[in-house]
mmCIF file of the N, C-alpha and C atoms, coordinates in Angstrom:
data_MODEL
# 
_entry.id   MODEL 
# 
loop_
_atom_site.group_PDB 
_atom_site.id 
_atom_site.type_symbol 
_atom_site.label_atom_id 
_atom_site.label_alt_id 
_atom_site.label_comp_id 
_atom_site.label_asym_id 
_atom_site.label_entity_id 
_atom_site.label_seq_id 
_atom_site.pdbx_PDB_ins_code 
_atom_site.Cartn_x 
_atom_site.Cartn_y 
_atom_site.Cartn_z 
_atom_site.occupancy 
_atom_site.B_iso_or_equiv 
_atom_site.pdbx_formal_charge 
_atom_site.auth_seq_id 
_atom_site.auth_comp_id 
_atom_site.auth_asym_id 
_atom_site.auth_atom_id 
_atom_site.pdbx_PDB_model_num 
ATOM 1   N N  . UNK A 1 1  ? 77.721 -56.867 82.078 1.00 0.00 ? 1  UNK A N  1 
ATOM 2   C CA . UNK A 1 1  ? 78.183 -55.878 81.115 1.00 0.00 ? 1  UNK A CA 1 
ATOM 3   C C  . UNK A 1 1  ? 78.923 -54.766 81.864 1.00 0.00 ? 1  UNK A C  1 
ATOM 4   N N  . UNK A 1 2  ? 80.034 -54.414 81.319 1.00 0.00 ? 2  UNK A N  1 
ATOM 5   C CA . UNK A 1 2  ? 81.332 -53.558 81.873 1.00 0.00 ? 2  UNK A CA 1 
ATOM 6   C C  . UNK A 1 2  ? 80.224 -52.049 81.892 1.00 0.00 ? 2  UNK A C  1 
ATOM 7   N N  . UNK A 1 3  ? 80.700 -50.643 82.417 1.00 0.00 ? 3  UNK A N  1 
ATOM 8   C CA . UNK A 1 3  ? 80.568 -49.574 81.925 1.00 0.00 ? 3  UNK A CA 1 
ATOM 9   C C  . UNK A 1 3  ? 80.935 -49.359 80.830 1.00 0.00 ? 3  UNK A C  1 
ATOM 10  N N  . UNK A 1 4  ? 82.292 -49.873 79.927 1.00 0.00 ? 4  UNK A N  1 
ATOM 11  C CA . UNK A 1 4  ? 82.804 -49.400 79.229 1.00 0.00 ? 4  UNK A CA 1 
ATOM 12  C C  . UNK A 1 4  ? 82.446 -50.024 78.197 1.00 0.00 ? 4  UNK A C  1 
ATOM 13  N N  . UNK A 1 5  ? 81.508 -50.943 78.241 1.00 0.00 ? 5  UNK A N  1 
ATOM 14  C CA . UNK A 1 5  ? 80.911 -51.959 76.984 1.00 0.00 ? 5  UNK A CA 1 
ATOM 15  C C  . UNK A 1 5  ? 79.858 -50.957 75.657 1.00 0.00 ? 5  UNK A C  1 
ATOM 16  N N  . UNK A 1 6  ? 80.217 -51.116 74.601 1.00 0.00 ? 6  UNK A N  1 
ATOM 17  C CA . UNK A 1 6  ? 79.674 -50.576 73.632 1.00 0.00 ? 6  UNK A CA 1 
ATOM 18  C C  . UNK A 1 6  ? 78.065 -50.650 73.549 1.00 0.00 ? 6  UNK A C  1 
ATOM 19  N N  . UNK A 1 7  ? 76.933 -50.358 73.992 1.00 0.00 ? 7  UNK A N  1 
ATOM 20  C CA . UNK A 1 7  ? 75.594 -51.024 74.032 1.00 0.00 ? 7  UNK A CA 1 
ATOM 21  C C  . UNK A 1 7  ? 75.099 -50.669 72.351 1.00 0.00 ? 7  UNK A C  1 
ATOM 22  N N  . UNK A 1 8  ? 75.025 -49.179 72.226 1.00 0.00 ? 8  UNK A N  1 
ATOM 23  C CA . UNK A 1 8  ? 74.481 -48.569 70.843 1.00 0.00 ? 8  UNK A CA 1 
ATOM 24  C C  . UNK A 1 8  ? 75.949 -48.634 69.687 1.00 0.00 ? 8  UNK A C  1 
ATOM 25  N N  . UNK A 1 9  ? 76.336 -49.390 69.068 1.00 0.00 ? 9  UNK A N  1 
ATOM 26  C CA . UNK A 1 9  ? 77.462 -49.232 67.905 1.00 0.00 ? 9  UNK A CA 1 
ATOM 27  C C  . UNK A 1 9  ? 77.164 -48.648 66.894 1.00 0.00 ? 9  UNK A C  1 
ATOM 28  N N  . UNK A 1 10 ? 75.633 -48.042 66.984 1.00 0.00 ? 10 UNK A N  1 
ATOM 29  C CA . UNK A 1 10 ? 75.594 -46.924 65.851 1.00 0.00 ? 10 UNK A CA 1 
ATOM 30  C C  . UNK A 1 10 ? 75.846 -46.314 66.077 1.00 0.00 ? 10 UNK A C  1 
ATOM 31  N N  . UNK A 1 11 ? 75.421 -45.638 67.037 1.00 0.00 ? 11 UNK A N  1 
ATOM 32  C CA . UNK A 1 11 ? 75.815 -44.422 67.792 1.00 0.00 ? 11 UNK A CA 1 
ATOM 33  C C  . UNK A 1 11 ? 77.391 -44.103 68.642 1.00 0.00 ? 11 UNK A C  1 
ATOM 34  N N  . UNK A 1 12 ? 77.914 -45.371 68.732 1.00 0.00 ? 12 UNK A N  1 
ATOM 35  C CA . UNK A 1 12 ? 78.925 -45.259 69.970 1.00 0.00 ? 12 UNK A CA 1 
ATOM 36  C C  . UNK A 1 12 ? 78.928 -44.978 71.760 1.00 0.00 ? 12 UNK A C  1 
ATOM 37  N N  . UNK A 1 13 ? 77.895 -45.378 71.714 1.00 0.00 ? 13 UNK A N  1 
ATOM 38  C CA . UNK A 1 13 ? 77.225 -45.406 72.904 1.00 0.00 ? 13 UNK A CA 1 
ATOM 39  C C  . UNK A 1 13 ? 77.410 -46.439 73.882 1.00 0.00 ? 13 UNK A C  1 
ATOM 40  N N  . UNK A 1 14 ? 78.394 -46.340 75.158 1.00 0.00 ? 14 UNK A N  1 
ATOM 41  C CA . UNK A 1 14 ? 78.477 -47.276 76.392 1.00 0.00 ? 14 UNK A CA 1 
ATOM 42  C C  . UNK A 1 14 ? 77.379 -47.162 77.342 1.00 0.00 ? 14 UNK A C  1 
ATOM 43  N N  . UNK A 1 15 ? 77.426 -48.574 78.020 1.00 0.00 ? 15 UNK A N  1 
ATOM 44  C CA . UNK A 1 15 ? 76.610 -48.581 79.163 1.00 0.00 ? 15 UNK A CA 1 
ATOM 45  C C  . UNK A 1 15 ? 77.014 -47.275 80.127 1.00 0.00 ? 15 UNK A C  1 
ATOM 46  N N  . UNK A 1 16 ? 78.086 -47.258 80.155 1.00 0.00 ? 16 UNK A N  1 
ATOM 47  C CA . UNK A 1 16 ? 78.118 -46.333 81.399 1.00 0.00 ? 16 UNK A CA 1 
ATOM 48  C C  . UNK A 1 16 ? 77.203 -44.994 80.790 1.00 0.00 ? 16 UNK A C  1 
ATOM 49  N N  . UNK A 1 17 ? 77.527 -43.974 79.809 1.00 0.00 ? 17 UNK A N  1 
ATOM 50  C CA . UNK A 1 17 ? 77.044 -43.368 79.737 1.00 0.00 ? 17 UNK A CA 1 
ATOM 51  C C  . UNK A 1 17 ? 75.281 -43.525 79.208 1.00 0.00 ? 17 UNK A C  1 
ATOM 52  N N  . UNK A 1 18 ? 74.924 -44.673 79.177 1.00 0.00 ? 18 UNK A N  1 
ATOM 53  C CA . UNK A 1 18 ? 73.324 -44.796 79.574 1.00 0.00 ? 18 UNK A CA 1 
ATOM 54  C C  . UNK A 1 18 ? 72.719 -44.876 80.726 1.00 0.00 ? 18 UNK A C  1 
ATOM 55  N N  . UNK A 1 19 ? 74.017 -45.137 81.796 1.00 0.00 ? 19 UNK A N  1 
ATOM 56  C CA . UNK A 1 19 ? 73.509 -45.239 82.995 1.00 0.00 ? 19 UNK A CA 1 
ATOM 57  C C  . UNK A 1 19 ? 73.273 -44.301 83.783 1.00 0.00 ? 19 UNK A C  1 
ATOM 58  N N  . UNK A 1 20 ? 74.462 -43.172 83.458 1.00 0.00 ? 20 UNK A N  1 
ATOM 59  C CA . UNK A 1 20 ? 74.899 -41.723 83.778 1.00 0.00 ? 20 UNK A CA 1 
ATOM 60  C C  . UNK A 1 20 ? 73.267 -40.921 83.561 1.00 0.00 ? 20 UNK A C  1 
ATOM 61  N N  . UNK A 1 21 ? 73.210 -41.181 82.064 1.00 0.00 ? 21 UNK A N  1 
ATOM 62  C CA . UNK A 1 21 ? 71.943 -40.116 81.182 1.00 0.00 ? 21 UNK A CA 1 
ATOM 63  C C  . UNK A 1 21 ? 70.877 -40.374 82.262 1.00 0.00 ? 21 UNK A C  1 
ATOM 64  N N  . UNK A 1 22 ? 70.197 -42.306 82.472 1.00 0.00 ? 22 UNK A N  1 
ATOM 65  C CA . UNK A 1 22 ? 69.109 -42.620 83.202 1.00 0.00 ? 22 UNK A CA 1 
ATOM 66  C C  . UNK A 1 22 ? 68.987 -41.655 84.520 1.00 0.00 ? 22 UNK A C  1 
ATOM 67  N N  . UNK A 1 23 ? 70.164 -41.885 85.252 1.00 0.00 ? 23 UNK A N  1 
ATOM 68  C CA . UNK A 1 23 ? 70.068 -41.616 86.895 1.00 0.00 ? 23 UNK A CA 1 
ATOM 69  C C  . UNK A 1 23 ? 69.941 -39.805 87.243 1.00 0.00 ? 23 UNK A C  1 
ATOM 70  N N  . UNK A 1 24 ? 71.273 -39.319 86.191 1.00 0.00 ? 24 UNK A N  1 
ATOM 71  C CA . UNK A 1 24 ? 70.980 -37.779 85.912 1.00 0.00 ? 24 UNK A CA 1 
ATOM 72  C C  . UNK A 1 24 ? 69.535 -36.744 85.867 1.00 0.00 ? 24 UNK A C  1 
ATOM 73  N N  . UNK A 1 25 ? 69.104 -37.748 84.347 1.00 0.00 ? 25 UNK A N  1 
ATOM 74  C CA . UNK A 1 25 ? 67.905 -37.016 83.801 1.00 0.00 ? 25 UNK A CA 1 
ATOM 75  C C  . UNK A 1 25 ? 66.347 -37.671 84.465 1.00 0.00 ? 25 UNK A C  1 
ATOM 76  N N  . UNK A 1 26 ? 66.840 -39.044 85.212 1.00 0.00 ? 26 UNK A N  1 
ATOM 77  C CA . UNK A 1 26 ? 65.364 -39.548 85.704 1.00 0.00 ? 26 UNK A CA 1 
ATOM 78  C C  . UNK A 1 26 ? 64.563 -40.171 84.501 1.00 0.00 ? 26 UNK A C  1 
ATOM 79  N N  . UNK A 1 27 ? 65.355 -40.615 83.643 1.00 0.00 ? 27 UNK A N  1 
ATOM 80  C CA . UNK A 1 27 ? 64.986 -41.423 82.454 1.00 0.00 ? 27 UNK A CA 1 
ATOM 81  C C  . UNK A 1 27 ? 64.164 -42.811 82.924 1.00 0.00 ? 27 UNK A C  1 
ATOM 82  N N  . UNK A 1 28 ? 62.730 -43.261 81.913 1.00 0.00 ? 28 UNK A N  1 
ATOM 83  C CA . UNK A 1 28 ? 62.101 -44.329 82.246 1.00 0.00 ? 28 UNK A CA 1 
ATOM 84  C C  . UNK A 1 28 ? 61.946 -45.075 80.820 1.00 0.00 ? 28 UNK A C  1 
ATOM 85  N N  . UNK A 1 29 ? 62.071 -43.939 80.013 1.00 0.00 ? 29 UNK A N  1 
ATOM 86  C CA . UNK A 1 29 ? 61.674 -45.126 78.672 1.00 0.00 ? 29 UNK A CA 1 
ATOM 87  C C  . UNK A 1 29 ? 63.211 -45.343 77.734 1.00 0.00 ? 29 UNK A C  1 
ATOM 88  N N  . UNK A 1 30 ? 62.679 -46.175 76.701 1.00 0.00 ? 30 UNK A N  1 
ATOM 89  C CA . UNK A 1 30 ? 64.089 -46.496 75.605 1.00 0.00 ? 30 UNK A CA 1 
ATOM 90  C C  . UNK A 1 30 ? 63.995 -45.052 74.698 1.00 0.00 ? 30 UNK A C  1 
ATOM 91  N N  . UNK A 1 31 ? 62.787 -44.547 74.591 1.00 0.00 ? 31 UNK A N  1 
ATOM 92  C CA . UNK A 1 31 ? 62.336 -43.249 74.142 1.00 0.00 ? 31 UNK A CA 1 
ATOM 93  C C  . UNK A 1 31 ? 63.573 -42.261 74.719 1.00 0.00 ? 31 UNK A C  1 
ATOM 94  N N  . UNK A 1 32 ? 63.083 -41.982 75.713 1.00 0.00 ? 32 UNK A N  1 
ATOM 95  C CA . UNK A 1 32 ? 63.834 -40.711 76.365 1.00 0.00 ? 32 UNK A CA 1 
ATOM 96  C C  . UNK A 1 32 ? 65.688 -41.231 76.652 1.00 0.00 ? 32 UNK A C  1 
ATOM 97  N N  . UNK A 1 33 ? 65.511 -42.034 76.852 1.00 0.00 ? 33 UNK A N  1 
ATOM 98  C CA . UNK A 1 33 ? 67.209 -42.916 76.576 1.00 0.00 ? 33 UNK A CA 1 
ATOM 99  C C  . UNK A 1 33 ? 67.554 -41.852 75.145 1.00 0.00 ? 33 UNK A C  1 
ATOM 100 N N  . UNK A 1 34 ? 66.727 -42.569 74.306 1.00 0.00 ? 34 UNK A N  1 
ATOM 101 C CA . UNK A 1 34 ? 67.223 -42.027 73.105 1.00 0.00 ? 34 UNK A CA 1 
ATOM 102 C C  . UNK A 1 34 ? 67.361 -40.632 72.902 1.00 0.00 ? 34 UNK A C  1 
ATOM 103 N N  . UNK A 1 35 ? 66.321 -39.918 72.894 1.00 0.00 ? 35 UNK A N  1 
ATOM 104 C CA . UNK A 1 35 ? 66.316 -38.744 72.951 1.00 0.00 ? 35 UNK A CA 1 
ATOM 105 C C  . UNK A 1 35 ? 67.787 -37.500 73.864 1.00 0.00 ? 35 UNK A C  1 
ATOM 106 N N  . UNK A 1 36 ? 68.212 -38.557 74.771 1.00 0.00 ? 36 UNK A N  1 
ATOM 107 C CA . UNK A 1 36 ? 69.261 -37.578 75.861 1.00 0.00 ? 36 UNK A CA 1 
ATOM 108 C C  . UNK A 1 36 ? 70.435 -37.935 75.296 1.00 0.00 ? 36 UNK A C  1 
ATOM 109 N N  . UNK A 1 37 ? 70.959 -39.514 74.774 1.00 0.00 ? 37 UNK A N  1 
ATOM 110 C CA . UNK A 1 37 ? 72.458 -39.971 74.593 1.00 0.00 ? 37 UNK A CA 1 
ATOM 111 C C  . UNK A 1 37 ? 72.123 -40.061 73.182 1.00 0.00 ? 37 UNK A C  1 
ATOM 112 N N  . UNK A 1 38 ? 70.997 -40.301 72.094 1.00 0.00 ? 38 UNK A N  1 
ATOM 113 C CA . UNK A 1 38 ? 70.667 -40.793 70.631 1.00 0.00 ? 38 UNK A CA 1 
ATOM 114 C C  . UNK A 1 38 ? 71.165 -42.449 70.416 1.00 0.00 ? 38 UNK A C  1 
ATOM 115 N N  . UNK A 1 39 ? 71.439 -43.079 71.783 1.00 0.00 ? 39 UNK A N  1 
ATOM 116 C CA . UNK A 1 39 ? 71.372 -44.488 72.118 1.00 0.00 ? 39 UNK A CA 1 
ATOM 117 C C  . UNK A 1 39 ? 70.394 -45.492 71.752 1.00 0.00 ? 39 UNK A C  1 
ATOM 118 N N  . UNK A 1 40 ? 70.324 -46.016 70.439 1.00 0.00 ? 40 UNK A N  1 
ATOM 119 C CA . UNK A 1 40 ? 68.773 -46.960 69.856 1.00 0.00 ? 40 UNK A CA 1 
ATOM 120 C C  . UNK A 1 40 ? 68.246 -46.035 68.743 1.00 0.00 ? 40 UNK A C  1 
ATOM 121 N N  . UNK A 1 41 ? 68.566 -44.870 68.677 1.00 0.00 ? 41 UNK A N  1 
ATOM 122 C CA . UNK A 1 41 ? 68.327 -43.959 67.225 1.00 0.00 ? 41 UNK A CA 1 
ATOM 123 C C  . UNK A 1 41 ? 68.290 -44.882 65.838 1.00 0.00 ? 41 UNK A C  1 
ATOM 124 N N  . UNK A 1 42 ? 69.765 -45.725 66.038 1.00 0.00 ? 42 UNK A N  1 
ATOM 125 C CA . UNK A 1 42 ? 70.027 -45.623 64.693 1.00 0.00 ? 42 UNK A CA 1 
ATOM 126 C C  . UNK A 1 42 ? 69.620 -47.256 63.873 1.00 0.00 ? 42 UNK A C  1 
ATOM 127 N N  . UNK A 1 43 ? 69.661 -48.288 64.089 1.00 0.00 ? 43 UNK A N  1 
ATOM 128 C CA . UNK A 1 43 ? 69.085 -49.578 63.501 1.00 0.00 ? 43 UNK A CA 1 
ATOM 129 C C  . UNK A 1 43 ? 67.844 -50.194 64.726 1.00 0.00 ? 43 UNK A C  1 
ATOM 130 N N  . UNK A 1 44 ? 67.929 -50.028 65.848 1.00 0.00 ? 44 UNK A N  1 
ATOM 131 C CA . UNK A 1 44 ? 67.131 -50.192 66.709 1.00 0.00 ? 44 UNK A CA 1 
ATOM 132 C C  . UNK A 1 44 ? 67.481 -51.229 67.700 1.00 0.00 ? 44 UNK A C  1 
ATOM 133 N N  . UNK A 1 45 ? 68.634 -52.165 66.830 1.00 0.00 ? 45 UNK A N  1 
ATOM 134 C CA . UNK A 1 45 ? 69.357 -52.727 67.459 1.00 0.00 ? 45 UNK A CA 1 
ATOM 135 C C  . UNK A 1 45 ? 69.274 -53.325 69.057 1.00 0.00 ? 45 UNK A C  1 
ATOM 136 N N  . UNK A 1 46 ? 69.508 -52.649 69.751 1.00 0.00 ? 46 UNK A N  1 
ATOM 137 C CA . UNK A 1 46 ? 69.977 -52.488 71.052 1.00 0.00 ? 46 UNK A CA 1 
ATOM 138 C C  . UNK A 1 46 ? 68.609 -52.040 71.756 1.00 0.00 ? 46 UNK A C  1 
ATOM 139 N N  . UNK A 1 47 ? 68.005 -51.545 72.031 1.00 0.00 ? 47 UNK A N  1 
ATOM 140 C CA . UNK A 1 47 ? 67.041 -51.093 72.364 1.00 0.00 ? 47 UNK A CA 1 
ATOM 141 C C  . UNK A 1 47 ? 66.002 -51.688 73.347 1.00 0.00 ? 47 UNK A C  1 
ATOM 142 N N  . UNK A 1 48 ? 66.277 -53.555 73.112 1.00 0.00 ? 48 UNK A N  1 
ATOM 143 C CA . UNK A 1 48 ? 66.330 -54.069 74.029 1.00 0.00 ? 48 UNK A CA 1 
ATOM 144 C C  . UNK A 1 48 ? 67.373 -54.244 75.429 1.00 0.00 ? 48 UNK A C  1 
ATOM 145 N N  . UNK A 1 49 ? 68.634 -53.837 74.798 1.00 0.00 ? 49 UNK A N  1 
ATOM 146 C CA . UNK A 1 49 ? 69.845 -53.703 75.878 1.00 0.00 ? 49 UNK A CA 1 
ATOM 147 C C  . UNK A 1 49 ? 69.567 -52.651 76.703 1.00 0.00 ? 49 UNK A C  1 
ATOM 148 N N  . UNK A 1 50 ? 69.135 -51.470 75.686 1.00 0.00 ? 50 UNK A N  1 
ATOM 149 C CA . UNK A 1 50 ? 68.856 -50.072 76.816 1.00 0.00 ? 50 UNK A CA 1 
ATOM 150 C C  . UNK A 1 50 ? 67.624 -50.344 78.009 1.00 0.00 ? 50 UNK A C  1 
ATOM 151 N N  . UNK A 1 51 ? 66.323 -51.077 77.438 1.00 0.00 ? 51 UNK A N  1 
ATOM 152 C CA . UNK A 1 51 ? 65.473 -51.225 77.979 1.00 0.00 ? 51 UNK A CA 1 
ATOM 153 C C  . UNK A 1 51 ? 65.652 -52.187 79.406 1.00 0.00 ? 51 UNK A C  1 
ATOM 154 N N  . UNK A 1 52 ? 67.006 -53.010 79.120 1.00 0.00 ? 52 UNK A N  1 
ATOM 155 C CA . UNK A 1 52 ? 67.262 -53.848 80.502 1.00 0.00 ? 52 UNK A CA 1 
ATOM 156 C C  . UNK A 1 52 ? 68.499 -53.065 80.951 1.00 0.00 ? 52 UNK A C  1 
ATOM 157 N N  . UNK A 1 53 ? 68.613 -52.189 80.710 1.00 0.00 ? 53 UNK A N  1 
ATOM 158 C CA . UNK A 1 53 ? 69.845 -51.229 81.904 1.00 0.00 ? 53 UNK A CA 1 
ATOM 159 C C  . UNK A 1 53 ? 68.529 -50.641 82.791 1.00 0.00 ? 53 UNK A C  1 
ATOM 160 N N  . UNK A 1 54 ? 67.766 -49.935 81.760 1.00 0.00 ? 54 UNK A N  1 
ATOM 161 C CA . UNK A 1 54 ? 66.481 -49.153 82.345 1.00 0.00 ? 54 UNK A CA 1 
ATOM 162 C C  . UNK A 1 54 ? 65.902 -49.762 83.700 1.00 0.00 ? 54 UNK A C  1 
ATOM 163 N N  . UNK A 1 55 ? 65.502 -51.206 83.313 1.00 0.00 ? 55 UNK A N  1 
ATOM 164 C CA . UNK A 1 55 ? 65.228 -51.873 84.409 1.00 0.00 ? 55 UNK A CA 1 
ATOM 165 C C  . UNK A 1 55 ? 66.282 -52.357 85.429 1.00 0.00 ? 55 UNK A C  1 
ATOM 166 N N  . UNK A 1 56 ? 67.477 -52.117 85.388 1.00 0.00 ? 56 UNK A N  1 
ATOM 167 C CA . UNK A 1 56 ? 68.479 -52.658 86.189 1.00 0.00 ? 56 UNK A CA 1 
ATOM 168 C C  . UNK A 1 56 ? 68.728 -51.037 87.020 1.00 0.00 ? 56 UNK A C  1 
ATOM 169 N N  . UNK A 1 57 ? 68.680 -50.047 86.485 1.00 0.00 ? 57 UNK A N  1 
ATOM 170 C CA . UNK A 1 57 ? 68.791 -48.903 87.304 1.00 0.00 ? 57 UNK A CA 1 
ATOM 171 C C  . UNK A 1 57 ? 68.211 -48.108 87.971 1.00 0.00 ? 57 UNK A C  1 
ATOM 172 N N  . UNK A 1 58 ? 66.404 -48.751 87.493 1.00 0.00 ? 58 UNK A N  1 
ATOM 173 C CA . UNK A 1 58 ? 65.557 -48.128 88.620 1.00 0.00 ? 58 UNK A CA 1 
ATOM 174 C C  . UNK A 1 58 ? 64.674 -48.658 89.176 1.00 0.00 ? 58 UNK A C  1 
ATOM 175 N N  . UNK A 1 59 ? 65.759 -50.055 88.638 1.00 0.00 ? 59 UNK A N  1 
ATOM 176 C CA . UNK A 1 59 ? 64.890 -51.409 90.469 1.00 0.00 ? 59 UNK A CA 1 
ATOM 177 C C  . UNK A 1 59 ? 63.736 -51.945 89.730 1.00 0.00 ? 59 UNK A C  1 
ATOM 178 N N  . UNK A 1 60 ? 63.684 -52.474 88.874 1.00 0.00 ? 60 UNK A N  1 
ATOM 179 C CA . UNK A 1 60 ? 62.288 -53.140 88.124 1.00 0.00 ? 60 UNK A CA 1 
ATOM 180 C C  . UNK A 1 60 ? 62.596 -54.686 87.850 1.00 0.00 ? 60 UNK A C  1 
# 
């Protein structure tokens, strides 16, 4: 998946900027994902997508 790939389409939300929010803020859950970008807010959709960036960005 690109940076520039759409992850949340409710929201309008790219990987890159979930990756940005994670590494910035020290993000661990799909919770706090949500809470910083509103990435998985809106049908829930994705939430598994956020949850495997999560694990792809802090080595899990």
């Amino acid at each position: 998946m690109e940076r520039d790939e759409t992850v949340c389409h409710c929201m309008g939300i790219t990987k890159g900027e979930i990756v940005d929010a994670i590494k910035k803020h020290n993000l661990k859950t799909v919770e706090e994902v949500g809470e910083v970008t509103t990435a998985g807010t809106g049908c829930g959709g994705c939430q598994e997508t956020i949850q495997e960036i999560l694990n792809e960005v802090n080595g899990k």
